[in-house]
N, C-alpha and C positions, 0 to 999 in steps of 0.2 A: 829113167829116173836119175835125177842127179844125185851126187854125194856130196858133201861141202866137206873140204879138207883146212881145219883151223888152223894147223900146223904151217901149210903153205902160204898163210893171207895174213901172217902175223905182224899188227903194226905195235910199232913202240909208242905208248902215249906219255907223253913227259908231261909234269908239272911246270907250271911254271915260275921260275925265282922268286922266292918273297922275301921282302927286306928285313931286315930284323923287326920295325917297327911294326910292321904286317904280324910279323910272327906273333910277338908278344901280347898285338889285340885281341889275335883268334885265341890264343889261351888265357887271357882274362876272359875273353868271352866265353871259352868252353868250361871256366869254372866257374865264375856266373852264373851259368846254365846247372852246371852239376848242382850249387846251392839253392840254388829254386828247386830243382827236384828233389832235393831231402827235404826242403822249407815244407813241399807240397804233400811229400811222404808223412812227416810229422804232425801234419794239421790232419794229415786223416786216420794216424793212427793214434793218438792221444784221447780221441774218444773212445775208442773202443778201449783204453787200457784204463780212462776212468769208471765206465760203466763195469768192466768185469774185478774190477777194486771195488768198486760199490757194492757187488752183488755177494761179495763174501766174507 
């Protein structure tokens, strides 16, 4: 039976450089992203918070 030892086979994975202008698109992108997903949270919870307004 073998053992696999992680410790022994340990490789470094680097990133690679990104330029400023990189950077800056992936965080307009990734709040973008965040604002579509409150956009999407909001559109499905505003019904539920008219209907339980309505009901009382």
């Amino acid at each position: 039976m073998m053992q696999s030892d992680f410790g022994a086979a340990s490789v470094q994975v680097s990133k690679p450089a990104r330029s400023n202008r990189q950077r800056l698109q992936a965080r307009a992108a990734h709040l973008a992203a965040t604002c579509a997903m409150g956009a999407w949270f909001l559109l499905g919870i505003i019904p539920v918070i008219v209907i339980l307004y309505s009901m009382s």
